[in-house]
N, C-alpha and C positions, 0 to 999 in steps of 0.2 A: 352779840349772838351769832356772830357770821363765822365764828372760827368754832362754832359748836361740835359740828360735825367731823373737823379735823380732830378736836380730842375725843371724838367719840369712836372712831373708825379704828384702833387698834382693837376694841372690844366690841366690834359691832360686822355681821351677816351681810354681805350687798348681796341681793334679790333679784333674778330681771325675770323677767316677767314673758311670757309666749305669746302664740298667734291666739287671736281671739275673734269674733266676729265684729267688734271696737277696737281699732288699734291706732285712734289719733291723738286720744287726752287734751293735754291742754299745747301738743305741738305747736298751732298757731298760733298762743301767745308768745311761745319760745322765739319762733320766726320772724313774730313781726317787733318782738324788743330789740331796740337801739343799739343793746351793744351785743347779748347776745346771739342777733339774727342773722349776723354773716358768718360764723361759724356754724350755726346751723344748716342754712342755705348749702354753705360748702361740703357739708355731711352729706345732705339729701342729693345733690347735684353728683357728688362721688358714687351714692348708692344706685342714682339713674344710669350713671354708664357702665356699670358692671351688669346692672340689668339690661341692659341692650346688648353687650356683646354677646351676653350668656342665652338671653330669653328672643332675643332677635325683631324688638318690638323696643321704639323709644320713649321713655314716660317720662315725665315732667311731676317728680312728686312734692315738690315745691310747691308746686300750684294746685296740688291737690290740698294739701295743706290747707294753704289759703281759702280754700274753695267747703274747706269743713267736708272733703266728698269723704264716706269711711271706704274702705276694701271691702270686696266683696269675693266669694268663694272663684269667681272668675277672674278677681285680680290679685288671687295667692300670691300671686310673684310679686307680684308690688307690697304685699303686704309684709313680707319677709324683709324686702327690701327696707321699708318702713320702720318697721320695730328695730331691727339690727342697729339702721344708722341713728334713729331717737337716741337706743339706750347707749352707744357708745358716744354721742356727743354731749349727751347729760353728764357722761365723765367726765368727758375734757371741759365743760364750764367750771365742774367742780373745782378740776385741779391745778385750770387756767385764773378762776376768779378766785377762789378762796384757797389758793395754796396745801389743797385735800388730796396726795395723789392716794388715787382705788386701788395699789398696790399695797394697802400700808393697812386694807382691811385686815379684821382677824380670817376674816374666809369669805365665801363667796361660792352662789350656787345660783342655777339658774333651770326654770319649767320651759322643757322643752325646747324649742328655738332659744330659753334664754343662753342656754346652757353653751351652745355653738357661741354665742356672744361674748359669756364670759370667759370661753377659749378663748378668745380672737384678747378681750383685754387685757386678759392673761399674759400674753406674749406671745401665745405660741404657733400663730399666722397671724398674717395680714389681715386686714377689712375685704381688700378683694379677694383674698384664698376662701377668710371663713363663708362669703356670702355665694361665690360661685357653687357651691357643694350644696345648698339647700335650692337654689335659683334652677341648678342643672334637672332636678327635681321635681319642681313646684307644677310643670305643668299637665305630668302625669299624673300627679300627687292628685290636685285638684279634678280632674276627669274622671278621677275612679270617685271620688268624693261626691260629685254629684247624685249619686247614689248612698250614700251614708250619714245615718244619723245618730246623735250620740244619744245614749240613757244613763242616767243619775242612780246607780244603784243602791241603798243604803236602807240601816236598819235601825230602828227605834229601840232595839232590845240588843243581844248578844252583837261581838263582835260576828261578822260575815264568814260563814264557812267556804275557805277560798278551792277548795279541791271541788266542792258542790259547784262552783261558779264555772269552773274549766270545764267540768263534766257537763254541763248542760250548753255549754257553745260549741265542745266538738259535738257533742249528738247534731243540735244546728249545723255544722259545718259538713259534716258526712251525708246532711240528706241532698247536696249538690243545688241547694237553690240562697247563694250567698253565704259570707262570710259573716264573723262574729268574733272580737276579740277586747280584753279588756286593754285600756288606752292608759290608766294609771289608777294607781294604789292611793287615794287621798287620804283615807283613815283607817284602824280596825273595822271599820264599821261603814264605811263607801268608797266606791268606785265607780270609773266611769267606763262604760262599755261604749266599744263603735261597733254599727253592723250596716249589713248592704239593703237592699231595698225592704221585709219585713221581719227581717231576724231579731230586733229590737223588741218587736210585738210579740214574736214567739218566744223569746226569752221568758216575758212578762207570762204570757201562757202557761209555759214550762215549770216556772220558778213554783208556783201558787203549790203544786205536789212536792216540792225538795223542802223550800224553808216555810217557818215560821209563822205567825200574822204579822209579826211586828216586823214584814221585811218588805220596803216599794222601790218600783220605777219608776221614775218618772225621763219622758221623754223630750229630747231638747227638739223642734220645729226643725231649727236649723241644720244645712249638710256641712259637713265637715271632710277636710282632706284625712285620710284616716291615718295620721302620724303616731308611731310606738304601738304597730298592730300590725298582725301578720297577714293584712287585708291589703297591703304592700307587695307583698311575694307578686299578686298579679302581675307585675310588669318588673318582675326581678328589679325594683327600686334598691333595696338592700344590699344587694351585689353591684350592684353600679355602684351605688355610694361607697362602698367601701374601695372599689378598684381607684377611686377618685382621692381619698383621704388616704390611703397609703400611698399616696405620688404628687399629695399639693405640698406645695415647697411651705415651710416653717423649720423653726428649731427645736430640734433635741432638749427641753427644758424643761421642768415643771412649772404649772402655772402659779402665778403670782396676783392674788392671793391666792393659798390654795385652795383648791376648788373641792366642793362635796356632790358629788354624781349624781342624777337624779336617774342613770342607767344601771348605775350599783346599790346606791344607797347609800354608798362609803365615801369615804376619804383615800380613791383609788389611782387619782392621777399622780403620775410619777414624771419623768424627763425623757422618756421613750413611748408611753405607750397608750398618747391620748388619740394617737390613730384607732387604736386596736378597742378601746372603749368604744368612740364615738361608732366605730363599724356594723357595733350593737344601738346603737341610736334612734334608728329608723324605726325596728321591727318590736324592741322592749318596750314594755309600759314603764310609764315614769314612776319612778318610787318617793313618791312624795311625801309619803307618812316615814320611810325612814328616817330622809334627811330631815325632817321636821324635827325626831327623838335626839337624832345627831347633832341640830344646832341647840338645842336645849342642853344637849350633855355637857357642851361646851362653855356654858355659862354666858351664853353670849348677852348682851345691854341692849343694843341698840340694833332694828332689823332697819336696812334703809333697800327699799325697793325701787329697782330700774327700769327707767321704759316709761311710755306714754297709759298712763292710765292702767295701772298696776290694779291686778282683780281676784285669780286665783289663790295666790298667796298671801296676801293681806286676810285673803277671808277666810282660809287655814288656819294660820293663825287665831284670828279671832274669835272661829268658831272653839278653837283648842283651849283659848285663855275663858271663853264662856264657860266652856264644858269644866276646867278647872275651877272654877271658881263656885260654880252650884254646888260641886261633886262635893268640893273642901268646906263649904258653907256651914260653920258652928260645929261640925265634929266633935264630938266629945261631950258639946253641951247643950245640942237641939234634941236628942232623944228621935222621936216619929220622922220630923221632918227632914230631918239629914239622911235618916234609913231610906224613905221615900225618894230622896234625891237617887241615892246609891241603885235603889232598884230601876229608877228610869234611866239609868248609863250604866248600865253590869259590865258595857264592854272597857270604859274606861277606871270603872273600880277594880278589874281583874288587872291590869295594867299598872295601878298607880303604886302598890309594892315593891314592883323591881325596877319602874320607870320614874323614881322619883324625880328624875329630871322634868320631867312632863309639869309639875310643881311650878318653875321657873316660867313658864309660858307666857300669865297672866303681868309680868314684870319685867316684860322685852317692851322697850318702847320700840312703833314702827313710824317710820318718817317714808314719806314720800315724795324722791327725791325730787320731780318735775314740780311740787307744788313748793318746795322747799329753797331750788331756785328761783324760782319767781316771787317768791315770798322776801327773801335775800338778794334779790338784783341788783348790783350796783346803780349808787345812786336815787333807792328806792326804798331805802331800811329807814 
């Protein structure tokens, strides 16, 4: 079973997974296994001193590890630090212990912060270039965050009128008391909004006169650094970062495997111009339902997700292979019931005509790769 995942990976998505309010998984058993724990160790110990030259503060995330401590919005930096070096050493297990190199996937995308990571595995910088660019970052990122809470926007009925949605955050944003923007595109039918101290609330206000009954908010507790929103401009992040990635040293190369945007939605990178993508990084909401339709077109087998305790995208997925599978439920030969289905997902019946691929969802197996190694640990099968 251990060479599984070698003949899966010509036809199979790597996944990494972003900043989340949980970003340690099962790291500690990674660490504390016998043979895997010194190249972990070496990962995390590499990611500390890029974070001190850069953040100017020395951590020890080793021992946070150990310590079960998670990140918290006050140690953005650390947590960057965290996710990047997890998902890029869950590689090298793979392709140190079971002879899998993650080049050799059919493609590869990543939410958010993954997506910097899957550059960095790609080829096309360093561990220290990709992690300085987000680290140089993180501590304004988080300061304006401390003010910003995310909302779950999403509808029970039609897909989301997305012109409605723009219109009702500039009115918000014009009346000069905080910002509002959406953060990413999860499905026809939700997204996630960031806003500054009560524009999440007035959104929810606002909304009640534009859309539907079957349209809610719901509101996440937690603050957030408002990453892929123009709730950035505040301290011209955008511009920095970009004056940063057109002058970190990498090569001229396309990434390996190639990579599907979660800034375009495409299959945009090329051997020049993943500066000029990422420059849009900061500010764009992530297109997460594109690349969802895009890994589906491709017929792809097997999704394997990277990073410690993989969340948004599994549950994409999942939710997508649910939605499919009601929608498809007896067609043809339930009569009421099937109709019934259809009406409670209109947005994904308008869709599934020209998106046949969507079809494909409920028949992607997804592996998780942190649980997958430890499952397969040499000496432990």
């Amino acid at each position: 079973m251990s060479d599984e995942l070698k003949l899966a990976l010509p036809t199979a998505a790597m996944a990494f997974r972003g900043y989340n309010v949980k970003n340690l998984g099962r790291s500690d058993e990674m660490l504390a296994h016998p043979v895997y724990g010194p190249t972990v160790e070496q990962f995390l110990q590499d990611a500390a001193e890029v974070h001190e030259e850069v953040i100017g503060r020395k951590v020890d995330l080793a021992a946070r590890v150990r310590r079960g401590e998670e990140t918290t919005l006050d140690t953005f930096s650390e947590s960057i630090a965290l996710v990047v070096s997890m998902e890029l050493v869950q590689l090298r297990l793979l392709e140190d212990h079971f002879d899998t190199p993650y080049s050799t996937a059919r493609v590869a995308f990543g939410y958010s912060l993954g997506e910097i990571t899957a550059l960095c595995a790609g080829g096309c910088f360093s561990v220290r270039d990709a992690l300085r660019i987000p680290l140089a970052l993180s501590v304004d990122s988080a300061e304006i965050g401390h003010d910003v809470t995310m909302g779950i926007f999403f509808s029970r009925g039609d897909a989301i009128d997305l012109p409605s949605v723009h219109r009702i955050c500039n009115e918000i944003n014009v009346e000069g008391r905080g910002m509002i923007g959406i953060s990413a595109y999860l499905s026809p039918n939700s997204l996630l909004l960031l806003g500054q101290g009560d524009t999440i609330d007035r959104f929810k206000a606002a909304m009640v006169d534009v859309f539907p009954e079957k349209v809610y908010l719901r509101r996440n507790t937690a603050h957030w650094p408002p990453l892929h929103t123009p709730l950035l401009w505040e301290r011209n992040i955008p511009n920095r970062a970009a004056m940063m990635m057109q002058t970190v040293p990498g090569s001229l190369r396309s990434p390996q495997p190639p990579l599907l945007s979660m800034v375009t939605g495409e299959m945009s990178y090329n051997d020049y111009n993943w500066r000029e993508i990422l420059n849009h990084w900061t500010d764009h909401p992530q297109r997460l339902w594109d690349v969802v339709q895009e890994t589906c077109s491709m017929d792809i087998q097997t999704m394997i997700h990277v990073g410690p305790q993989p969340n948004i995208l599994p549950a994409t997925f999942k939710r997508l292979s649910d939605n499919v599978l009601a929608q498809t439920a007896g067609v043809g030969g339930l009569g009421v019931r099937a109709i019934s289905r259809m009406v409670r997902r209109p947005w994904l019946a308008a869709l599934l005509p020209e998106r046949t691929a969507l079809l494909r969802a409920p028949h992607i197996r997804h592996v998780i790769l942190e649980d997958w190694l430890l499952e397969h640990a040499p000496g432990e099968e």
